[in-house]
C-alpha positions in Angstrom: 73.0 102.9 329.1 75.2 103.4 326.0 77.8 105.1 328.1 77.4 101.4 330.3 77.7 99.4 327.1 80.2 101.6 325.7 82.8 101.2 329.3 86.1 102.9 328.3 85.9 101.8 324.1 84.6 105.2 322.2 82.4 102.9 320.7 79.9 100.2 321.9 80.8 97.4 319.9 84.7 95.1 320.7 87.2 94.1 318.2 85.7 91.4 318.4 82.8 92.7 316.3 84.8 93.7 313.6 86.4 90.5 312.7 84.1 88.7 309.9 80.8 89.5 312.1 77.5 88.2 311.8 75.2 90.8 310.1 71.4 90.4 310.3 69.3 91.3 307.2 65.9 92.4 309.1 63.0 92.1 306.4 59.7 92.9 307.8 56.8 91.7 305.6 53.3 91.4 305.3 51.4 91.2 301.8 54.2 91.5 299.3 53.6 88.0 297.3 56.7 86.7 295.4 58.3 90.4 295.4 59.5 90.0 298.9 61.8 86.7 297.9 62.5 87.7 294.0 63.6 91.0 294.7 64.0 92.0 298.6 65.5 88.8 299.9 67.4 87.7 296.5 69.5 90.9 297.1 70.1 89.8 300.5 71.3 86.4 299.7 73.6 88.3 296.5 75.7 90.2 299.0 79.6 90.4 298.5 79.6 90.0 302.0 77.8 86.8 302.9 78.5 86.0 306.9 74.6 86.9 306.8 71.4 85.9 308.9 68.6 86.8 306.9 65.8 87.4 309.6 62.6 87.4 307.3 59.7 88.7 309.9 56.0 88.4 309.1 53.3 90.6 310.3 50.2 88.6 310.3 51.5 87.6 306.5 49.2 86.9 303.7 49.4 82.8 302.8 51.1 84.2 299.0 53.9 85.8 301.0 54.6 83.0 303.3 54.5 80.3 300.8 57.3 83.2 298.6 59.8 82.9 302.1 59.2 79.9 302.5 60.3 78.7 299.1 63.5 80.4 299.5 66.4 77.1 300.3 69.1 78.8 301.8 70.4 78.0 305.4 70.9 81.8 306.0 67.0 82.7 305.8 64.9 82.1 309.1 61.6 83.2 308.8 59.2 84.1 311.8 55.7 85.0 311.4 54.0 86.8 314.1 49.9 87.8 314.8 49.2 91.4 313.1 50.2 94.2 314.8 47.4 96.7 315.9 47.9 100.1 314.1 45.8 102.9 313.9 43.1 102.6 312.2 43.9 106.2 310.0 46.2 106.0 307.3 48.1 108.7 307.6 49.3 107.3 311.7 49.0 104.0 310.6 52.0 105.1 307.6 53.8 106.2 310.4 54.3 103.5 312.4 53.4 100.5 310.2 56.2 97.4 310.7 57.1 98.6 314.1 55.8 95.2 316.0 58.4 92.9 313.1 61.1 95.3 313.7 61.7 95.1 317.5 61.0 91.3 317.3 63.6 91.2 315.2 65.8 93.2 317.4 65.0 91.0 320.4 65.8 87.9 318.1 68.7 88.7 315.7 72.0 86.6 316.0 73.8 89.1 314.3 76.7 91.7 316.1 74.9 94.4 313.2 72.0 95.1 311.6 70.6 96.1 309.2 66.7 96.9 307.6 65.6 95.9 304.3 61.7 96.4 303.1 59.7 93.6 301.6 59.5 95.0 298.0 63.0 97.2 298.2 66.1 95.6 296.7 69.9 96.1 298.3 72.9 96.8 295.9 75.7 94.1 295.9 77.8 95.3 298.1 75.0 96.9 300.3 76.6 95.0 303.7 80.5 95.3 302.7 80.5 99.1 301.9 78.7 100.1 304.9 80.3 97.3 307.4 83.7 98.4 306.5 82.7 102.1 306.8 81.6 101.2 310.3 84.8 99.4 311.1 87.5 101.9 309.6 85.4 105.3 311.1 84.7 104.1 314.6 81.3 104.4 313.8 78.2 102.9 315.6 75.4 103.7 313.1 76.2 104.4 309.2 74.2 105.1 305.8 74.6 105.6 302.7 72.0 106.7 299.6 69.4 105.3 297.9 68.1 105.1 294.5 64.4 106.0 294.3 62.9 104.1 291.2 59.4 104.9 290.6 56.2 103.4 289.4 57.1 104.9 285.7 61.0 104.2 286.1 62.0 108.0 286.9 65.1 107.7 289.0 66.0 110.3 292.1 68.4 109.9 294.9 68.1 110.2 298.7 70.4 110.6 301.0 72.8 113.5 302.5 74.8 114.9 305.2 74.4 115.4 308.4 71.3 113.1 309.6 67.6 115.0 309.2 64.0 113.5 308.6 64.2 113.0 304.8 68.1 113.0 304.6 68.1 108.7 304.3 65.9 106.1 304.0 65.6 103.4 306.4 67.0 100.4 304.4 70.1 102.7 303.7 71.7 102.1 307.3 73.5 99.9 309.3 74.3 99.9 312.9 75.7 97.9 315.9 73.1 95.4 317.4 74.7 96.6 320.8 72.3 99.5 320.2 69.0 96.9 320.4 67.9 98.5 323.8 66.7 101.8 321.6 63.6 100.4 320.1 60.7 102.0 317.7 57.9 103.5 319.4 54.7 102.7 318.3 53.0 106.2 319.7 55.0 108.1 317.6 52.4 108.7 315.5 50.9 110.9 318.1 53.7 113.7 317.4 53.1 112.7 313.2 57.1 111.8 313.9 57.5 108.3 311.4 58.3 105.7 313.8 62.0 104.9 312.2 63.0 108.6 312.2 61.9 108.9 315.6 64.8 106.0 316.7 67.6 107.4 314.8 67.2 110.9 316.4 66.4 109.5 319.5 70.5 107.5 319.1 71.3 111.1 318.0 70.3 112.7 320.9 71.9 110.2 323.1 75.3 110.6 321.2 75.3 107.4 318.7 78.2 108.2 316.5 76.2 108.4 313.2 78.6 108.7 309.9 77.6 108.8 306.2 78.7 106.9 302.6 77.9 109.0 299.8 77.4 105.7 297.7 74.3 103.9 296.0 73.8 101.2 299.0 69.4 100.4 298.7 66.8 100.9 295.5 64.0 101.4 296.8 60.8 101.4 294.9 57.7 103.6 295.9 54.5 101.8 295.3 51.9 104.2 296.9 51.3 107.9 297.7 51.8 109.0 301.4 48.5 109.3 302.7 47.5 113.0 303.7 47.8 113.8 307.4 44.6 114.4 309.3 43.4 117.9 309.2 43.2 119.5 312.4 41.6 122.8 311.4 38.1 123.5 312.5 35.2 124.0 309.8 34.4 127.7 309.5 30.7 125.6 308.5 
């Protein structure tokens, strides 16, 4: 199929799509109160680059969060929220897959020629968009990321984000890629083969030859709240 999309351009998007192109900002949300417009969709709307759609994707949303979206005024926001999706019910599988249901909406729905992921309560830099669009445009490249800036609960900083492409080498607001790539979507059993649902996509575009490049720049801040929970043990009780 990408070989289809791709017909005899070494990439899948046209010139077309390089020339001032409609990005979507995909923000999956779901219980985030007034963090998800004062931090994760202000930094959206702050971009150096603004030809944005800032797709803003509820799942099942609590009433604070919705009435935070909605109290964002800006033409560029459109804001969808859709029943909760059903996860598993342990946390360790549900952490693996949680968001999956907003994020392929959104892929199904986005105006945008790219796009691009940013969680509820995670912040972009500045020039998030322009450094990673332009990367994109000047490399030939179908799917690009850059680093992030881990800030945690107690203000320790740490970075994330390398060369080549591995689970744990970026983080999945760090990235942009062309929306001619929407067919490849998350799977929600991925948690079966404890794979995280997002990792699970960007090696599945690796294995099918997605030409992946990397920006050793600051591009997403991302802010831990929460421990990853433990996975399940699957050792037998010598009792």
């Amino acid at each position: 199929m990408l070989a289809e999309i791709r017909g005899a351009r070494d990439v899948c998007w046209t010139d077309e799509d390089a020339i001032n192109p409609l990005v979507t900002v995909r923000i999956p949300c779901y219980d985030r109160g007034r963090v998800v417009a004062d931090r994760a969709i202000a930094s959206a709307l702050a971009q150096t680059y603004t030809n944005l759609e800032i797709l803003v994707i509820g799942d099942g949303a609590t009433p604070d969060t919705i009435a935070a979206v909605q109290s964002v005024r800006d033409p560029r926001v459109r804001f969808v929220n859709l029943p909760r999706t059903p996860y598993p019910t342990d946390p360790y599988r549900r952490w693996l897959v949680v968001g999956y249901g907003p994020r392929n909406y959104a892929l199904d729905v986005a105006k945008g020629l790219w796009i691009t992921t940013l969680d509820d309560d995670d912040e972009y830099t500045p020039d998030h968009v322009e450094v990673l669009l332009r990367a994109a445009i000047d490399r030939r490249l179908e799917f690009v990321y850059g680093q992030s800036e881990v800030i945690g609960p107690d203000g320790a900083k740490g970075l994330v984000g390398r060369w080549p492409p591995g689970l744990g080498a970026f983080t999945d607001g760090a990235l942009l890629y062309s929306a001619r790539l929407r067919f490849l979507k998350y799977d929600p059993e991925s948690w079966r083969d404890e794979v995280p649902a997002d990792w699970n996509l960007w090696r599945k575009m690796l294995s099918v030859g997605v030409k992946m490049g990397y920006v050793e720049q600051v591009v997403y801040r991302y802010f831990p709240v929460a421990h990853i929970p433990p996975p399940i043990s699957t050792e037998v009780d010598p009792a």
